[in-house]
N, C-alpha and C positions, 0 to 999 in steps of 0.2 A: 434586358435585365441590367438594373444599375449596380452602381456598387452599394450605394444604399441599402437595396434589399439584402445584398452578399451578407453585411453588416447587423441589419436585424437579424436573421435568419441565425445569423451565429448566436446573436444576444440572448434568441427564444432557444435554440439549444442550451446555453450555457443555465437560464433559467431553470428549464427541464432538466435537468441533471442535478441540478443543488433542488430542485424540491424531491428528488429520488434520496438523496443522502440526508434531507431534513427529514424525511419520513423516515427514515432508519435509525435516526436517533446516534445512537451509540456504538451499535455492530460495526461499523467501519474500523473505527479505534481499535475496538476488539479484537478483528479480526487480525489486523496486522498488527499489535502487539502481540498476539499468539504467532504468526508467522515469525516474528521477530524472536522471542521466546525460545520456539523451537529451533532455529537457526541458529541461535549461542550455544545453547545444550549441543547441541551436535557439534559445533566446532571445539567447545571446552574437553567434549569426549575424545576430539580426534587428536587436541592437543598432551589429551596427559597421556595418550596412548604413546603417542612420539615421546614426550618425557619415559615412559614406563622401557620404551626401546633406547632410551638414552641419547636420541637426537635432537638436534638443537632448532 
């Protein structure tokens, strides 16, 4: 095995993997903008609670 094939073999993964997210369109974005979304909300919550107990 050379490295050559190491090389393709990667190329045809990387291929395979961007025709799975082109086929998704847009769900990716989505998905981790809601993940992200819900991660603020929950920190903004934890924060006025600390405000609400009067730590800094």
């Amino acid at each position: 095995m050379q490295f050559k094939d190491v090389v393709y073999a990667l190329g045809d993964f990387f291929l395979w993997t961007f025709e799975i997210l082109s086929s998704l369109e847009n769900l990716p974005n989505i998905f981790f903008s809601a993940i992200i979304a819900i991660l603020f909300l929950y920190w903004m919550r934890e924060m006025a609670g600390h405000a609400k107990a009067g730590e800094k």
